[in-house]
Structure formats: structure tokens, C-alpha cells
N, C-alpha and C positions, 0 to 999 in steps of 0.2 A: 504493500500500500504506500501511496505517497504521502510523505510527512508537506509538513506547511511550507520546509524552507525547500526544501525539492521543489516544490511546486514553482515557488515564488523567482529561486536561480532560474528555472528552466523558460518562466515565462520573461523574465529579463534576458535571455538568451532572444528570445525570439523578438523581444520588441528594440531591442538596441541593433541587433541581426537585417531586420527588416522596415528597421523606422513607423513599427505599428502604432496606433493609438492606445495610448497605454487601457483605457478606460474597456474599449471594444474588446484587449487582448486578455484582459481580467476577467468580464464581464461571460463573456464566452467559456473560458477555462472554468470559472468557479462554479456554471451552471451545469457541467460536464461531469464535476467532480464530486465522491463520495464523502470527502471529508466533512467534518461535524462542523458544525456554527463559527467554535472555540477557531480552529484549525482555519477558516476561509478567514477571520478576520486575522488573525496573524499573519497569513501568507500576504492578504491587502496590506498590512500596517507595513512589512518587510518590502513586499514591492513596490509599493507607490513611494515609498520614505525612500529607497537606493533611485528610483529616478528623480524624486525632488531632489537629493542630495548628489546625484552623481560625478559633478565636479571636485566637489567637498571632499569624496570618499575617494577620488580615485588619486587627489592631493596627499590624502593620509599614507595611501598604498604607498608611491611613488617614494614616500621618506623610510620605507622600511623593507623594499623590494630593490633589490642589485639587480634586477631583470630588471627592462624597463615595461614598462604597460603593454605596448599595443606588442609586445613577444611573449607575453600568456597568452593561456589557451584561454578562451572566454569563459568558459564552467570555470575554470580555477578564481577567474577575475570577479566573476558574479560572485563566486563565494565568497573571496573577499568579501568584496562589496557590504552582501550582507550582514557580515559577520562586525563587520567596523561600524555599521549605520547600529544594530543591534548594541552593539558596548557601546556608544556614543551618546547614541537618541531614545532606546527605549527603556527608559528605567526598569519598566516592568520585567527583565531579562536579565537574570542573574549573569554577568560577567562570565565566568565559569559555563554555563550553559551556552553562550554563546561561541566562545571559544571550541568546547568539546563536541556544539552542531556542527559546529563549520567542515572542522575535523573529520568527523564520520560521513558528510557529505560529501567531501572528498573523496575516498572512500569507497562508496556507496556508486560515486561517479566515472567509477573503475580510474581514479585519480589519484591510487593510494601511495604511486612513489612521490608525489605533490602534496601530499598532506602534515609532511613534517615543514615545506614551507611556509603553509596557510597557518599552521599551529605558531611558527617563531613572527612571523609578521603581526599576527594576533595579539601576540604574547608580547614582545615590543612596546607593542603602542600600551596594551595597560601597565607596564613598566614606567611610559615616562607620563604616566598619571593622564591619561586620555587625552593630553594636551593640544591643540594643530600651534605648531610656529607657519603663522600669517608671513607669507611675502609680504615684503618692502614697499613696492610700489603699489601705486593706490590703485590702480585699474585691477592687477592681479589681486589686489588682497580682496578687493569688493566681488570677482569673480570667484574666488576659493569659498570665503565666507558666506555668500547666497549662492552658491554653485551656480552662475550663469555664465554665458560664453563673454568673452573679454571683448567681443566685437559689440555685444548688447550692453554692456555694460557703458562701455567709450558712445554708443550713441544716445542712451539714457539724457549721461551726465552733459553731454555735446550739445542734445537739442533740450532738454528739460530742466539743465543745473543738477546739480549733485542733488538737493535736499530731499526736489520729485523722485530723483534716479535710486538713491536710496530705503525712499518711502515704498517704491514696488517691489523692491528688492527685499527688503525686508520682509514684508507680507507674500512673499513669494516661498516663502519656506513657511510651516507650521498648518495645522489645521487651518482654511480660511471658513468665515462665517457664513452660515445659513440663514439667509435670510427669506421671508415668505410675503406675500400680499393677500390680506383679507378681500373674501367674495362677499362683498354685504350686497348683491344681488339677489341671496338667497337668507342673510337674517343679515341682523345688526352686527358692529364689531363688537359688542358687550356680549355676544350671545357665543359669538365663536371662542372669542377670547377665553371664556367660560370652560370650552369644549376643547380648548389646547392648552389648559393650564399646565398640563405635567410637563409642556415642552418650553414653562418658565420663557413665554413672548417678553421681550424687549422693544418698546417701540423707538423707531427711530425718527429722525426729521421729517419724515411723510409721514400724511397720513394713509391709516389702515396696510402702515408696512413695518412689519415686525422680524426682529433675528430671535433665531431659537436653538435651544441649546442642545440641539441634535442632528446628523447629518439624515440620519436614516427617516426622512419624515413621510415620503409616500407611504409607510405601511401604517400611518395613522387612520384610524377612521374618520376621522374628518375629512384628510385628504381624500380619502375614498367620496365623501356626501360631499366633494366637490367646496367646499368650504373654503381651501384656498389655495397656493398655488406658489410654486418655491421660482422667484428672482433674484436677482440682486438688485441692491438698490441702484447702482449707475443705470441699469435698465429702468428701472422706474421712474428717476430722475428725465431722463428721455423722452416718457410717455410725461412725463410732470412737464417739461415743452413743448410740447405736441399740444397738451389742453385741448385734447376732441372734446366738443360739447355735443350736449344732444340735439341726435337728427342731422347732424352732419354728415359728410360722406366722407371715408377715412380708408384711403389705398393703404395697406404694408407690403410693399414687394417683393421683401424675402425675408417672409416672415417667421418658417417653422423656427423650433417645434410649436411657434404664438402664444409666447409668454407675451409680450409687447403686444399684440392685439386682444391678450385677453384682458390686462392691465388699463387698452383705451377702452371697451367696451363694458367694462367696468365704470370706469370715469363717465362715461357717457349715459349711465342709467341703463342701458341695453337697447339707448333708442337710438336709431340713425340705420348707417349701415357702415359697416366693416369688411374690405375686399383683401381675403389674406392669401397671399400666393408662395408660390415654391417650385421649382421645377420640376423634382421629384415626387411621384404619386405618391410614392411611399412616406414623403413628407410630409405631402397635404393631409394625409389621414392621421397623420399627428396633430396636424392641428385642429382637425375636426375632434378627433375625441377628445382632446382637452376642453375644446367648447362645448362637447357634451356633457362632460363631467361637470362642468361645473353651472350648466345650464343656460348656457351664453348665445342669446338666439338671432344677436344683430349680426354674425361672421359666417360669410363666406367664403368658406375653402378651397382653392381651385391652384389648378397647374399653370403656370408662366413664367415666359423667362424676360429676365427682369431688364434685357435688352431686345426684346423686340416690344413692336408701339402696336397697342390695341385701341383701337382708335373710339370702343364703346365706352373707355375709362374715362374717356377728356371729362375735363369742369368737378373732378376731385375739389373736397374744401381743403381737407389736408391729407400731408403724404410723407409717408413713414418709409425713409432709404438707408434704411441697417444694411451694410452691403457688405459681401464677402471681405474677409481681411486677414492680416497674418495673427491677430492674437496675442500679440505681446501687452496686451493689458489685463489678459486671464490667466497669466506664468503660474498664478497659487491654485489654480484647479485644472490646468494642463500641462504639468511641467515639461515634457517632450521637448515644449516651442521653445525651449530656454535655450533649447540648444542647436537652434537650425540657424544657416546662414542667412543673413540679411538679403542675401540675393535671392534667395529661394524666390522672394515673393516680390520681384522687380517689376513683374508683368502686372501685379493686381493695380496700382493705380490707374492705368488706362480702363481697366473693365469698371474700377470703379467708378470716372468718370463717364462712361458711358451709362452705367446704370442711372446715375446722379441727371443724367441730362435727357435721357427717354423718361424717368420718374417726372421729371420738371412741367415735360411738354402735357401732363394731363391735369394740370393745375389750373384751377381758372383764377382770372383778374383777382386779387386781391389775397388767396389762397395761401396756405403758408404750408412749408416742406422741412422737415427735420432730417438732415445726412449724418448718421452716427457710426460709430465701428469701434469695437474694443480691441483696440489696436492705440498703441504710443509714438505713430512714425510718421512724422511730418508730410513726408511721400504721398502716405495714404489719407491723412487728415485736411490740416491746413493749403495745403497746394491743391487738393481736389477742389476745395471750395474756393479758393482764391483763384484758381482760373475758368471757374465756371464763372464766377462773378464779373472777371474780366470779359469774357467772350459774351456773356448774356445778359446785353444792359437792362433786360424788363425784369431783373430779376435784382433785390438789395440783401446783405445783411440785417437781421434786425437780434437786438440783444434780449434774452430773457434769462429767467429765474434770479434775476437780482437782488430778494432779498434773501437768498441761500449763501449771498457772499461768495467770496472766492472760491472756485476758480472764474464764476458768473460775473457777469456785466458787460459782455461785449455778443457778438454774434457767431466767436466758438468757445469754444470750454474744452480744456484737457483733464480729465479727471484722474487723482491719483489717491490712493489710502487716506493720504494724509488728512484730505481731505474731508472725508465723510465716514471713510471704514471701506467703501466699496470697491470693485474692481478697477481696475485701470480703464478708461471710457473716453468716449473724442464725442462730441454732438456738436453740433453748427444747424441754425433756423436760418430760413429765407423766405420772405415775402415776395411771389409775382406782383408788380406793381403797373403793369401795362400787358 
């Protein structure tokens, strides 16, 4: 039978192997596997912890391995890995245990002439008192210490200042918060409130949006009676700019899984209508059932690609352009992207621009369009809207959420932890004015 930390090396084999999404490559394995309750949450805690940390750890290695890194075998490496994240990060693991798993995983991994290595590199580091000595230089130490690539790091601090670049950085490692939005479509917020007390709601700056002190909250029965519905507040913040009112008409063009259309349709009392798209069928039926669930009867769910023009949509009141993006404003609940090249994603400002300017043409006179993206890259932010603005003079800036304070008061906003608590987030409002 496979023990947790078997599991957990082997699926870090495959997702560092193959650049999988750590979430799909978990989510799938752990559905497959016999292991108990105890047993799936350890193998998560070990796996997601060595990909949040994997800078971090493969730092530690590199101080007590005469081999250099990329000359292990990757089973040897992953064991590391875990066995360093485990003495490091997880209190709950007795030192000792972690050391003599690592060992027998070895082992076990017909790796047994390599196990007296994994044993003294182990055995090392809780010798000099689990300490890391931090490089010198500031770019490396901020990449060892939040495990990010040194190239994200120098762009952070290049376009955003050290303060922002740290603020993500730091909330980039450790549990990030759950937060939810109350459905008072179907009772009041005193009534739900009521009904998720054990998940000790915190409210925060919005109204009817609450952090709660558990990750696992879909298996709530509330969640089930549709009750409410797990965002983050820079999402919400978004739809708190947008201000659908009722009876309006309200495009989101790439909307799945319609958290953000279930959030305006809420706002909106359920009156109006709501046009939520995706290109994927298999997307849209996510967004349908969420609207089912929660009883949400102004959305309609349909297939579209968010670059070509439907010419039945013109005279939208508002329009919701969350557009594809790299992600580096969710590093604390996708850690993967920490560590992909900045080039990867050189192409997305053109598609995003194209979406931002097919979205535009179904606005009518006076209409107002929100472009967002939880992404931190100038590229993909501020330059999309700065030359759309340039190129389409019927179109202005206009500033909102002003009295939320900073980052607000102009016609974009870069959102960072420091901020509010939330994810890393970019929004810009425009008004067509001709």
C-alpha cells in the first residue's frame, strides 16, 4: 500500500516532470487512492508545502549536497525535498520521523544505495539547528526566503517598489484566507450568519463578505442550500466597481467558473439580466450550476469566444472583461506560477487587448466596462488600458471606489495584500462617452 509521503514524492515527480497543475494533479490522484482521511491530508500538506517552498528547499539541499541538484535523480531530490519542508514547516512531525520516512522511502524506491545520502543531508541541516544562511544580495535572498524565481522577484520590486513586491511575496507562502460572499437572495445575512457560525465568519470591508476559518467549506450544508459562495475579496472588490444595478444589462465574457456574475446578480437583487460566457461547454455548465445552486435566475450561461463580435450583445449597460492572464497575483493558491518565465506569457497582452476592444464595441453611449486580471504585470495591466485609451477616443478613464483609499482614486488600481488581505488584483473602469 502507499504510504502518504510515497504518494506525495511521486506526485511531485510528475508535476515538476511535466509542469502539471498542481491542484488537477492532486485532485485526481487523491480521488484514485485508498488511503484514509489522516493519510490524503498529509500527502496534500507534504505536497503543496515542497511546491510552495521549492526554491527554499532546494537552497537548503544545495548547502549540504556535494552533488549539485539538477545531477540527482529526481525521486532522491523529491525526497529531499520533503523530508526538509517536513523538519522545517511542519511542527506536527516529529524530526526523527521525518528523517527515518525519508530514509525508508529511499528505500522502498529501490534507492537504497542513496539513502545513506538522504539520511546525512537530513541529519546536517538539524545539526546546524534548522537554520537557512540567506544570501547577501537582496534579489536572491527575497527569492530563497518566499521561494520565487529571481526574475519575478526583480520585476515585482522594478514595477511595484519593494514594499508591494514584498507584500505578495510574503502572502505567497503560508495558508492564504478563505474568504466567502453571503447569498441574501435567498434569506438575510443574520440568518446565514446564524447557519455558519462554526466557521467563526469575519467580516470584512464589504458588505455581506466574510473570511472563514476553514479551507474545506463546500462540504458545508449551507454551501450545499446555496447560501453562499467562496471568492476573494479582490474579486469582489471588482464587482464593488462594476455596481450592476437592477434591471440592467451586464455582459461577463469570461466569466467561468461565475463567481463574479454570481456576486453582480446578487448586487442586482436578481433583477436585470446577466450574459455569462466561456468558450468551453464544459465551463458554461459550471457556471450554470453554480447559478442553480444558489438560485440565481437573472444568468445566462452560454459559449463564446470573447474575440469574436456578436452583434445581438451591442447596447450592454455594463461589461465585465476579467481576461485571460499569467496569474502572478494568485502565487499563494497556485504556487507553480512562481516559477514560470516571464516570457511564457508574452503573447497574452495582444489577446488581451483584443478581448478589451471586441468587449468595448457592445457598450452603449454612456455605458461603463471594468478590465481586470489577477495578474501584477504592467504588460498585461496598465498598457492594455493605456492604449486602448489612446486608440479609442469615445472611450475615458473614470476613477472609482474612492473611499476604500489606496490603492483607489484614479481609473486603475493594482491591488496587493497589503492592502486589504486579498489577492494580488489589477481593475481599470471606463466610461463610453460618445
Amino acid at each position: 500500500m502507499e504510504t502518504a509521503r510515497f504518494k506525495a514524492v511521486k506526485l511531485l515527480g510528475k508535476t515538476f516532470g511535466k509542469n502539471g497543475y498542481s491542484n488537477i494533479v492532486l485532485d485526481s490522484a487523491l480521488s484514485a487512492s485508498n488511503m484514509d482521511v489522516r493519510d490524503k491530508k498529509l500527502c496534500s500538506a507534504v505536497y503543496y508545502g515542497v511546491i510552495e517552498r521549492k526554491i527554499t528547499l532546494d537552497y537548503i539541499i544545495s548547502c549540504y549536497s556535494r552533488q549539485k541538484l539538477e545531477k540527482l535523480r529526481p525521486d532522491v531530490l523529491n525526497i529531499l525535498r520533503t523530508g526538509i519542508y517536513q523538519i522545517k514547516y511542519m511542527d506536527s512531525v516529529p524530526d526523527s520521523a521525518s528523517v527515518n520516512e525519508s530514509v525508508k522511502l529511499a528505500k522502498k524506491m529501490k534507492l537504497g544505495n542513496l539513502s545513506g545520502f538522504v539520511n546525512a543531508v537530513l541529519r546536517n541541516f538539524l545539526r546546524d539547528n534548522k537554520q537557512i544562511k540567506l544570501p547577501d544580495d537582496k534579489i536572491q535572498k527575497l527569492s530563497v526566503e518566499y521561494s520565487a524565481s529571481e526574475e519575478l522577484v526583480k520585476h515585482l520590486i522594478d514595477n511595484y517598489g519593494m514594499e508591494n513586491a514584498v507584500s505578495l511575496l510574503e502572502n505567497s507562502v503560508g495558508r492564504p484566507p478563505v474568504t466567502i460572499r453571503l447569498n441574501t437572495l435567498k434569506c438575510s445575512a443574520e440568518e446565514i450568519l446564524e447557519k455558519i457560525s462554526d466557521l467563526e465568519p469575519v467580516q470584512t470591508i464589504l458588505e455581506d463578505c466574510y473570511t472563514v476559518n476553514t479551507g474545506n467549506v463546500t462540504e458545508h450544508p449551507a454551501f450545499r442550500e446555496g447560501l453562499f459562495h467562496v471568492q476573494d475579496m479582490s474579486s469582489q472588490l471588482c464587482c464593488t466597481a462594476i455596481s450592476p444595478q437592477s434591471g440592467e444589462t451586464v455582459l461577463d465574457l469570461c466569466a467561468a467558473p461565475g463567481g463574479k456574475s454570481f456576486t453582480m446578480a446578487e448586487m442586482m437583487k436578481d433583477i436585470g439580466k446577466i450574459f455569462s460566457f466561456d468558450l468551453h461547454e464544459n465551463r458554461v455548465r459550471l457556471i450554470q450550476s453554480g447559478a442553480d445552486r444558489l438560485k440565481i435566475k437573472n444568468i445566462t450561461a452560454k459559449t463564446g469566444n470573447a474575440l469574436e463580435h456578436y452583434t445581438e450583445l451591442e447596447g450592454a449597460d455594463k461589461i465585465l472583461c476579467d481576461v485571460p492572464c499569467s496569474g502572478f497575483g494568485v502565487i499563494r493558491r497556485k504556487p507553480e506560477i512562481k516559477y514560470k518565465k516571464l516570457s511564457e506569457f508574452d503573447k497574452l497582452p495582444e489577446i488581451q487587448y483584443g478581448i478589451l476592444e471586441n468587449a468595448a464595441s457592445y457598450l452603449r453611449i454612456g455605458g461603463e466596462l471594468v478590465y481586470s486580471t489577477c495578474t501584477v504585470n504592467p504588460e498585461e495591466n496598465e498598457n492594455v488600458v493605456n492604449r486602448f485609451l489612446k486608440e479609442h477616443k469615445s472611450f475615458k478613464g473614470i476613477s472609482f471606489l474612492e473611499s476604500y483609499g489606496e490603492p483607489f482614486g484614479g481609473h486603475t488600481a493594482a491591488l496587493f495584500p497589503k492592502h486589504f488581505g486579498s489577492d494580488g488584483f489589477f481593475i481599470a473602469k471606463l466610461i463610453r462617452t460618445e
